[in-house]
N, C-alpha and C positions, 0 to 999 in steps of 0.2 A: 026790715033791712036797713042796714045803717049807709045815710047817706052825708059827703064829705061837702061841707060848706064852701064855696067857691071864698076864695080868698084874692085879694089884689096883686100883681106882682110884685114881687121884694118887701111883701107887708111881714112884722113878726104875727102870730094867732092870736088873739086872745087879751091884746096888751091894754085894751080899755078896760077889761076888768078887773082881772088878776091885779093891778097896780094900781088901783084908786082907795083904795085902803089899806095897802100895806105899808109897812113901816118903811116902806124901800121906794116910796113913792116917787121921792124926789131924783131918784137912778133912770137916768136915762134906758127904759127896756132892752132898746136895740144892743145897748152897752151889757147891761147883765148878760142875756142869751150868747151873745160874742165869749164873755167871762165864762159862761156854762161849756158852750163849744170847746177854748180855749183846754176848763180843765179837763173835759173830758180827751182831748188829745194828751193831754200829759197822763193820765192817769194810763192811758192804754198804752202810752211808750213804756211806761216805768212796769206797766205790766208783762211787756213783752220781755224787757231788760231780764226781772225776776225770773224767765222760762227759762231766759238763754241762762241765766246761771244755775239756774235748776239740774240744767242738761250737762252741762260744763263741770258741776260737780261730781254727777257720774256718768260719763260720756257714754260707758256699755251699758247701764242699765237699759231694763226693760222699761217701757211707759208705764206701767201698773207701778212698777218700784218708784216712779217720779214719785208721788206722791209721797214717798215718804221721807221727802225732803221738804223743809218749811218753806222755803224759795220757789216751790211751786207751789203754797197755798197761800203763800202773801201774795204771788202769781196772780193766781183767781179771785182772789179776794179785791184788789185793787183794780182787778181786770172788771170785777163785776162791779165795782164803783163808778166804773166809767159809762159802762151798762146803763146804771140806775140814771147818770149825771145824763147820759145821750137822750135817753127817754124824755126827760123834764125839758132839753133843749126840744125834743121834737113835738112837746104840743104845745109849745112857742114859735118857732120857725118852720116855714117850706122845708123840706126833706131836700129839694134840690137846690136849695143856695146853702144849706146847711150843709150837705152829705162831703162836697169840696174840700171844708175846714181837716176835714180827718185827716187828707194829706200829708197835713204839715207834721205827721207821726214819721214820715217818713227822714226830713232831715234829723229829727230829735233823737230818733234809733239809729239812724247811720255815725251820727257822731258820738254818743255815749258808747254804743257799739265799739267805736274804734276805740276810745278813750277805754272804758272798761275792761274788754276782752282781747284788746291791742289786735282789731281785725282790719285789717290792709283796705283803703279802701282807694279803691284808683280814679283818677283827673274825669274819665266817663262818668261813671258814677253822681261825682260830687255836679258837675256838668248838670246830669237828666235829674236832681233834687232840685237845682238852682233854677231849672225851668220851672221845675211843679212848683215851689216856692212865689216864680214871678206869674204865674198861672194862678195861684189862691189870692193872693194880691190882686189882681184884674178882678177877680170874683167879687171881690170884698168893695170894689168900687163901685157895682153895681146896684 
């Protein structure tokens, strides 16, 4: 039975190793895995952006037919890059000081949303991101 190494709080996993011989030595850990988090939020906005146009393109189609729009497989294709990126963050960082960062998907897709597909978005709204925004910040100070 596989059992999970007690780790310290707010420590990243693994960073005495993985970094004493890599070319990247001189990178501050804590700074990469932040970078890794980072793109994998942008990867999964731009992957959701690709659905919504996917969908946008043929608004009746059936979900079988999505597919046969390129926009839904650059979609998953990028969806799954962010996959692969979250992975590599998470056998560096806690799960739960990490898991927060995904968040900030949420201002990223509200505004290209609007910008792109010109969708309305109202003073509520921008409000309850601005929290979650000031809410990932407190995290990030921890």
């Amino acid at each position: 039975m596989l059992q999970a190494r007690p780790t310290p709080a707010n420590t990243l996993v693994g960073t005495d190793d993985w970094t004493k011989d890599s070319p990247m030595s001189q990178c501050n850990p804590r700074w990469t895995v932040l970078g890794g988090m980072l793109l994998s939020v942008v990867l999964n906005a731009a992957g959701q952006l690709l659905f919504k146009a996917a969908r946008m393109a043929q608004p009746d189609a059936s979900v079988p037919h999505l597919f046969l729009h390129p926009e839904t497989w650059y979609g998953l294709c990028i969806y799954g890059l962010s996959a692969v990126c979250w992975l590599w963050v998470l056998a560096r960082a806690q799960l739960s000081l990490a898991y927060p960062i995904l968040s900030l998907t949420f201002p990223i897709v509200l505004s290209l949303s609007a910008f792109f597909f010109a969708e309305v978005v109202s003073p509520m709204l921008w409000a309850g991101v601005g929290i979650i925004v000031i809410g990932v910040s407190l995290l990030a100070r921890t």
